[in-house]
N, CA, C and O of each residue as an XYZ file, in Angstrom:
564
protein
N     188.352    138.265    151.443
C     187.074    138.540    150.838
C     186.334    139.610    151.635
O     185.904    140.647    151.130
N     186.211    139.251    153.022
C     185.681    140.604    153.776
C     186.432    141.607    153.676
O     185.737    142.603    153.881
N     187.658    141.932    153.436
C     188.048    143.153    153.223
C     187.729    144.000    151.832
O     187.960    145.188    151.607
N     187.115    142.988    150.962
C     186.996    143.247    149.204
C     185.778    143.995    150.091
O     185.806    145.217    150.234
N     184.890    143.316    150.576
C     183.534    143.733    150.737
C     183.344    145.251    151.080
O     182.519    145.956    150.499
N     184.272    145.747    152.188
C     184.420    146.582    152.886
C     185.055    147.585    152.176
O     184.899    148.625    152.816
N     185.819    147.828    150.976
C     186.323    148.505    150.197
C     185.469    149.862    149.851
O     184.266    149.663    150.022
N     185.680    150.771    149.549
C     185.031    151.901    149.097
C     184.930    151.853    147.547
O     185.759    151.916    146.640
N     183.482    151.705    147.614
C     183.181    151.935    145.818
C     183.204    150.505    145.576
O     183.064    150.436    144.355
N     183.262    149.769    145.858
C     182.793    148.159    145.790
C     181.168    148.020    144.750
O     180.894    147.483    143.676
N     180.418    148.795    145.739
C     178.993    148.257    144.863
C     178.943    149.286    143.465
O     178.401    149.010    142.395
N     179.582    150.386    143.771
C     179.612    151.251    142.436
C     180.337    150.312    141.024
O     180.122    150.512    139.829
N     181.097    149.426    141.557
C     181.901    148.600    140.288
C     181.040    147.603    140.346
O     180.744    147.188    139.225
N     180.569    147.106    141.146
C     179.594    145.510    140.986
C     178.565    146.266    139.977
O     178.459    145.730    138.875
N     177.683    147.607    140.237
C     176.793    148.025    139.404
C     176.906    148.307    137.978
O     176.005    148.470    137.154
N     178.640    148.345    137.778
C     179.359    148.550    136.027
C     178.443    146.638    135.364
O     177.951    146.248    134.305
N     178.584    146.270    136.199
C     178.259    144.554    135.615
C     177.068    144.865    134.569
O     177.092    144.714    133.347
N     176.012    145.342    135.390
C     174.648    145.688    134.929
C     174.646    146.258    133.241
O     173.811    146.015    132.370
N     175.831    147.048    133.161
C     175.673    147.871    132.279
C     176.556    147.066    130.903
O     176.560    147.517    129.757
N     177.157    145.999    131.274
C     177.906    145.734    130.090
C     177.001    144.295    129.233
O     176.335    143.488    129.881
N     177.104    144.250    128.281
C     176.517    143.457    126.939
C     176.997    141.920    127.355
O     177.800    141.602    128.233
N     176.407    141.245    126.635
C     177.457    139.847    125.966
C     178.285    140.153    125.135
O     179.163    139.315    124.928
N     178.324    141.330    124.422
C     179.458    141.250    123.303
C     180.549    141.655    124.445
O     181.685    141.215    124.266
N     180.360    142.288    125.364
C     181.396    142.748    126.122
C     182.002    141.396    126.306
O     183.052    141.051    125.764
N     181.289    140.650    127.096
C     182.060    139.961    127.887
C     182.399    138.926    127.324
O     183.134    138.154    127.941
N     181.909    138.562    125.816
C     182.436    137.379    125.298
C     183.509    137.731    124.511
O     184.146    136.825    123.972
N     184.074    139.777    124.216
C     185.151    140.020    123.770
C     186.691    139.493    124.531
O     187.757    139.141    124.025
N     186.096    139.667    126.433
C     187.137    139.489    126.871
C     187.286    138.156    127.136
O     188.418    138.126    127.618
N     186.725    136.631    127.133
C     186.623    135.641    127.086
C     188.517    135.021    126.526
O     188.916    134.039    127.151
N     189.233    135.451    125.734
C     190.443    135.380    125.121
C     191.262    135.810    126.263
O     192.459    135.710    125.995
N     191.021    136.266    127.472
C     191.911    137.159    128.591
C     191.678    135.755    129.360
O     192.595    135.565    130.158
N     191.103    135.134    129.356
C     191.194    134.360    130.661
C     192.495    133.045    130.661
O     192.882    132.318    129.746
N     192.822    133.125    131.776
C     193.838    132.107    132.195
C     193.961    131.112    132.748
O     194.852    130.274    132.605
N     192.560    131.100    133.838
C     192.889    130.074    134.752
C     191.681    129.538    134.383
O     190.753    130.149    133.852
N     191.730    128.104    134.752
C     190.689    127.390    134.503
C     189.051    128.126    134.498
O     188.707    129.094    135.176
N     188.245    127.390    133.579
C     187.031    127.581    133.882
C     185.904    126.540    133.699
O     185.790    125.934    132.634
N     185.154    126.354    134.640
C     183.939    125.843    134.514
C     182.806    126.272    133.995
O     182.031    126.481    134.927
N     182.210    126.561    132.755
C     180.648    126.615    132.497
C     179.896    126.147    132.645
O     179.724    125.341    131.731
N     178.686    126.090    133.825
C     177.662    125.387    133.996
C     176.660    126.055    133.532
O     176.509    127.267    133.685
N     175.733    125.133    132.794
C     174.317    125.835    132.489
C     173.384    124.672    133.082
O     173.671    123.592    133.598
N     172.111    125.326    132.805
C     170.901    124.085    132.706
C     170.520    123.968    131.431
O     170.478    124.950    130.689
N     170.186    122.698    131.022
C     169.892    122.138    129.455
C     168.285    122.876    129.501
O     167.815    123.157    128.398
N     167.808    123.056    130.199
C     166.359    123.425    130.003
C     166.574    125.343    130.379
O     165.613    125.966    130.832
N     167.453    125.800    130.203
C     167.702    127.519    130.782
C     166.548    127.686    129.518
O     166.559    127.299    128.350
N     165.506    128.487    130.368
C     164.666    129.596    129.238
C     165.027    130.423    128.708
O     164.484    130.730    127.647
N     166.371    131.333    129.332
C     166.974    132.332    128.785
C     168.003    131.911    127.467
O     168.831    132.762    127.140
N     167.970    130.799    126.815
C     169.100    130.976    125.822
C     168.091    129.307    125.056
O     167.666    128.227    125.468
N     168.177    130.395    123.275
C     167.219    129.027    122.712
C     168.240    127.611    122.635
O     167.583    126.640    122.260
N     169.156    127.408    122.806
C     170.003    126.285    122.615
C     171.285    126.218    124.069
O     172.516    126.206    124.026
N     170.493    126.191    125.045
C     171.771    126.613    126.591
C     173.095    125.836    126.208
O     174.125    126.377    126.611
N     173.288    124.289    125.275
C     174.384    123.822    125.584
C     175.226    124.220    124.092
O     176.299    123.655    123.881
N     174.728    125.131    123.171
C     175.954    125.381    122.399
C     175.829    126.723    122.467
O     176.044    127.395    121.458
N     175.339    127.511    124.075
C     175.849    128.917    124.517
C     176.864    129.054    125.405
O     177.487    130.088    125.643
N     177.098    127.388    126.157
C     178.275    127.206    127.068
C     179.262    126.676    126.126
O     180.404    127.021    126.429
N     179.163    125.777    124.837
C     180.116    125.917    124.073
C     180.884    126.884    123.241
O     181.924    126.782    122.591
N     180.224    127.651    123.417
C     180.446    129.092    122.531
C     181.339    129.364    123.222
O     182.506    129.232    122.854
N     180.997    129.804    124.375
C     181.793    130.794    126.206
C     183.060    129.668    125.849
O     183.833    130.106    124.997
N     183.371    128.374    126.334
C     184.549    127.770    126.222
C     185.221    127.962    124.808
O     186.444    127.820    124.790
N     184.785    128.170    123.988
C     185.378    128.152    122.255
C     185.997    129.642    122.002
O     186.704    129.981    121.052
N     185.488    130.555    123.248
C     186.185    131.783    122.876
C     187.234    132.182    123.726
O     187.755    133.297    123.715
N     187.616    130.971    124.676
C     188.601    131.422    125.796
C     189.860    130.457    125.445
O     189.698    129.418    124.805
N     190.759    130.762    125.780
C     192.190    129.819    124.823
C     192.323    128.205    125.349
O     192.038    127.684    126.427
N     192.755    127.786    124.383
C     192.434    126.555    124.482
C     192.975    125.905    125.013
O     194.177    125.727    124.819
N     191.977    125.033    126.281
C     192.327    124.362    126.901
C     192.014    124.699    128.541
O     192.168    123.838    129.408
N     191.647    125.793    128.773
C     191.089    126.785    130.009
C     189.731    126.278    130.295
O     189.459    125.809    131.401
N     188.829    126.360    129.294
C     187.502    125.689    129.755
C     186.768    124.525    129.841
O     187.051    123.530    129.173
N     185.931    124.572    130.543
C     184.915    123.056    130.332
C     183.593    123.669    130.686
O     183.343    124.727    131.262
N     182.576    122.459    130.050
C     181.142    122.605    130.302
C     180.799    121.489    130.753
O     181.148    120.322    130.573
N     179.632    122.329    131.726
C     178.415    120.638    132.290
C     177.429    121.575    132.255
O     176.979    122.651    132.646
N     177.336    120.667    131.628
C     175.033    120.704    131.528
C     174.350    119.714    132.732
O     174.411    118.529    133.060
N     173.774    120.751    133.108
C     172.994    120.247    134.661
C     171.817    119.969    133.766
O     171.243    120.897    133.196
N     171.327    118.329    133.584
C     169.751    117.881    132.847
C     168.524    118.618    133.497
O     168.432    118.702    134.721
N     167.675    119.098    132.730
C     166.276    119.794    132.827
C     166.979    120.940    134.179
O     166.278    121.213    135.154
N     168.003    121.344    134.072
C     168.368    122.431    134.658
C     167.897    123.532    133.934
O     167.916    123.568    132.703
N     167.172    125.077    135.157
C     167.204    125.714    134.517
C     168.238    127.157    134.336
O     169.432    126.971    134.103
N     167.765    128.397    134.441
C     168.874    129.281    134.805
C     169.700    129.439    135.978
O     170.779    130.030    136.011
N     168.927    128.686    137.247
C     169.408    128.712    138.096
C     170.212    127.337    138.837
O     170.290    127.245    140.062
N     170.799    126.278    137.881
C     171.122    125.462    138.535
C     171.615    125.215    139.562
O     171.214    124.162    140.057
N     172.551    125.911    140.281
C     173.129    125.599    141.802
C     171.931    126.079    142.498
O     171.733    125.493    143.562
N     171.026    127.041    142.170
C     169.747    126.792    143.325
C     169.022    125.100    143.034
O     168.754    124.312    143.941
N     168.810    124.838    141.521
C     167.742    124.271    141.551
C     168.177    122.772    141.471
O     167.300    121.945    141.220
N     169.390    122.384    141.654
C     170.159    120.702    141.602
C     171.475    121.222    141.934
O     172.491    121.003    141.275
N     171.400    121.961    143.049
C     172.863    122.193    144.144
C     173.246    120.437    144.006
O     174.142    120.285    143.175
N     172.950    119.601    144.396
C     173.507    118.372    144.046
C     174.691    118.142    143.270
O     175.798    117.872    143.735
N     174.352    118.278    141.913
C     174.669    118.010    140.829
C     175.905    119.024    140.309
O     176.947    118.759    139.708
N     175.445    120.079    140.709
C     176.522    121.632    140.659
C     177.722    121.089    141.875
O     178.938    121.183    141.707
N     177.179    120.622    142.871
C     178.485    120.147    143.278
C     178.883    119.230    143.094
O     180.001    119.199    143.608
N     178.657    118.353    142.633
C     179.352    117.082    142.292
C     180.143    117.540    141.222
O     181.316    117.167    141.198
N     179.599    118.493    140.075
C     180.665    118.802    139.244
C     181.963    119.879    139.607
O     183.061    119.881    139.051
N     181.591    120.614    140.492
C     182.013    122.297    141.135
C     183.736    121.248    141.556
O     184.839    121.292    141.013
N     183.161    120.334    142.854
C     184.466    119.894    143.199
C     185.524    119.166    142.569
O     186.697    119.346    142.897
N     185.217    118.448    141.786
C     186.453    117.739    141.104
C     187.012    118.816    140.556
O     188.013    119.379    141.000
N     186.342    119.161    139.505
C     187.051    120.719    138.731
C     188.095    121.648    139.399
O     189.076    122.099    138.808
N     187.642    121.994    141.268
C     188.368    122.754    142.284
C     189.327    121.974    142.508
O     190.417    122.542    142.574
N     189.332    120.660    142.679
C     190.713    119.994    142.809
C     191.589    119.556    142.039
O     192.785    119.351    142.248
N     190.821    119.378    140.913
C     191.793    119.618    139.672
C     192.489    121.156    139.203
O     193.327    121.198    138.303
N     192.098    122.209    139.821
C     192.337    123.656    139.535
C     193.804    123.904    140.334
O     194.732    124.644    140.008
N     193.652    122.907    141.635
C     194.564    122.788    142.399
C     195.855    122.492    142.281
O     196.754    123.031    142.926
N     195.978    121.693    141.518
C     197.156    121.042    140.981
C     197.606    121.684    139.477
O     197.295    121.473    138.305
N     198.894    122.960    140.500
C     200.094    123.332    139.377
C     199.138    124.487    138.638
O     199.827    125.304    138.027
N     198.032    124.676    138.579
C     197.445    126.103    137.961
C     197.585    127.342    139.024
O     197.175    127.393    140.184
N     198.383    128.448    138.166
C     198.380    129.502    139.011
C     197.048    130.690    138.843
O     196.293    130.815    137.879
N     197.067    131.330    139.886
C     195.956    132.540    139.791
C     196.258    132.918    139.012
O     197.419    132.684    138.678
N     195.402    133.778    138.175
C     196.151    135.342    136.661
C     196.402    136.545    137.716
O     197.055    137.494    137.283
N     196.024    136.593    138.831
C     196.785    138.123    139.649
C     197.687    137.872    140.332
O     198.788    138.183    139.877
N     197.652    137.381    141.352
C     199.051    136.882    142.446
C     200.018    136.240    141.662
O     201.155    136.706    141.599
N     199.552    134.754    140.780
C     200.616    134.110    140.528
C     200.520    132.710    141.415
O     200.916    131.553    141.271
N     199.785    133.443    142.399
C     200.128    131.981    143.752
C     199.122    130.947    143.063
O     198.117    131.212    142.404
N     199.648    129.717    143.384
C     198.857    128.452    143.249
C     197.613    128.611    143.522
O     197.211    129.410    144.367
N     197.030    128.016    142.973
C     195.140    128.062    143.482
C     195.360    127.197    144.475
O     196.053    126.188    144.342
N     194.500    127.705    146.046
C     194.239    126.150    146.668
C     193.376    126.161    147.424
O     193.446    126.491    148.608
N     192.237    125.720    146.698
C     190.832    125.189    146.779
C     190.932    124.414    148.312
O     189.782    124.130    148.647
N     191.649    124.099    149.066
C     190.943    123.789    150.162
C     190.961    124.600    151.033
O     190.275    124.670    152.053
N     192.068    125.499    150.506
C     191.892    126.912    151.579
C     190.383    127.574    151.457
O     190.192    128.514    152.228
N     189.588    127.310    150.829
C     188.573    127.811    150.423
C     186.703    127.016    150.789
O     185.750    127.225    151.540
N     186.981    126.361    150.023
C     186.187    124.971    149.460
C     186.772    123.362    150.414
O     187.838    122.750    150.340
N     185.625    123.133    151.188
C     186.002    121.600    151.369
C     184.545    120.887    151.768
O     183.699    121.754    151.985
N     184.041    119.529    151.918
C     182.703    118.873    151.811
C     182.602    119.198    153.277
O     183.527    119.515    154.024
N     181.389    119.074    153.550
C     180.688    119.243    155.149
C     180.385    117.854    155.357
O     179.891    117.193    154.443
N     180.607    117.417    156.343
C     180.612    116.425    156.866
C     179.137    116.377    157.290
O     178.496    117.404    157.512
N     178.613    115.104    157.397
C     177.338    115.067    157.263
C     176.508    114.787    158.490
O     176.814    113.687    158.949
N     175.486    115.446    159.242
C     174.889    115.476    160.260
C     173.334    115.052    160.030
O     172.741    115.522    159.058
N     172.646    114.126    160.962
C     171.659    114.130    160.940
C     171.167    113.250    159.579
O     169.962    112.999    159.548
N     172.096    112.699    158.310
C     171.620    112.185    157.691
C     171.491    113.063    156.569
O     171.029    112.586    155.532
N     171.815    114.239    156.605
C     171.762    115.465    155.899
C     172.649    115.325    154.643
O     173.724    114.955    155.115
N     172.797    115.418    153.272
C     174.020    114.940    152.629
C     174.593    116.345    152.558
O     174.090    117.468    152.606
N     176.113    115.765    152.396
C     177.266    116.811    152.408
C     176.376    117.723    151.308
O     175.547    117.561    150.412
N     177.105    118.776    151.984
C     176.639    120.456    150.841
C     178.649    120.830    150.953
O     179.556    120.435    151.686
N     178.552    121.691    149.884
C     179.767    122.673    149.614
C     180.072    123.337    151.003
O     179.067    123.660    151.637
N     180.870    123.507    151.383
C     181.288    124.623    152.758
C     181.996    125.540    152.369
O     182.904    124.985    151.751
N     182.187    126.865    152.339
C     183.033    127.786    152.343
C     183.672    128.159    153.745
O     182.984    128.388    154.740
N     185.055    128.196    153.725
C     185.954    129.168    155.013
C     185.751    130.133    154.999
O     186.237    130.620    153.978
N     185.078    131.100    155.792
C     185.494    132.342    155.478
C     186.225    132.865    156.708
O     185.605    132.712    157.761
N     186.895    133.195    156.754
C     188.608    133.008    158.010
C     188.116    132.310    159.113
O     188.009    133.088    160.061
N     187.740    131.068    159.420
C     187.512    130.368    160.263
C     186.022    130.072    161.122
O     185.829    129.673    162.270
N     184.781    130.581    159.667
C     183.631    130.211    159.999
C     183.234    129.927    158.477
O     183.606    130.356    157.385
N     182.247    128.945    158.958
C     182.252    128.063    157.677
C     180.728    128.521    157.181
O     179.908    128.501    158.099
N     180.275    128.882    156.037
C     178.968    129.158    155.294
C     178.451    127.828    154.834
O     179.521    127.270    154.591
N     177.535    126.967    154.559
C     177.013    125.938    154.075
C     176.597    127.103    152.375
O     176.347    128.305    152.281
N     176.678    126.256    151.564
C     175.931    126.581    150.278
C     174.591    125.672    149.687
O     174.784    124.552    149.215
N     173.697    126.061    149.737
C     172.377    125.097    149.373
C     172.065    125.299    147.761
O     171.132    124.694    147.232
């Protein structure tokens, strides 16, 4: 991942994001392979009906690739605003991704613990998500 970062022309392609539609991206929705999770919040201001806009997103990708959770009185920002709940759903999904699904580029197995594993809990603090990133760990709030 730090080497993605470090790439030349990195933010020039992150800035293509800006520029493309929903029709774009719900054209390519049929390309996807590997599992997916849609999370919304049932209360998102940005979409008049949030849970049949995450059904839509799963209904256009081949069947059997997606799932949805609706984070309750979530809004656009659910993993800021019930990180809780985003992880309680985030991980099963990662360990189920684990088992026998391959990447769509490498090919190699997904494996979510190379990645993703719970933080052990300090102070009374409840577990948060941890990311590896080559042998220092990020907390996610």
């Amino acid at each position: 991942m730090e080497s993605m970062l470090r790439r030349p022309g990195r933010f020039a392609e992150f800035m293509k994001t800006g520029q493309t539609t929903p029709a774009d991206a719900h054209a390519r929705l049929a390309e996807v392979r590997c599992p997916a999770l849609v999370i919304m919040g049932s209360a998102d201001p940005d979409f008049a009906d949030p849970e049949a806009e995450a059904k839509a997103i799963v209904a256009a990708a081949p069947d059997g690739v997606g799932r949805v959770v609706m984070i309750e009185n979530g809004g656009h920002y659910p993993h800021a605003q019930s990180a809780d709940d985003v992880a309680a759903a985030i991980i099963p999904f990662l360990a189920g991704a684990r088992r026998g699904t391959r990447a769509p580029r490498s090919g190699a197995p997904c494996d979510v613990r190379a990645l993703v594993r719970p933080c052990r809990m300090r102070g009374g603090v409840p577990p948060r998500l941890a990311v590896d990133r080559g042998g220092r760990s990020a907390r996610l709030r």
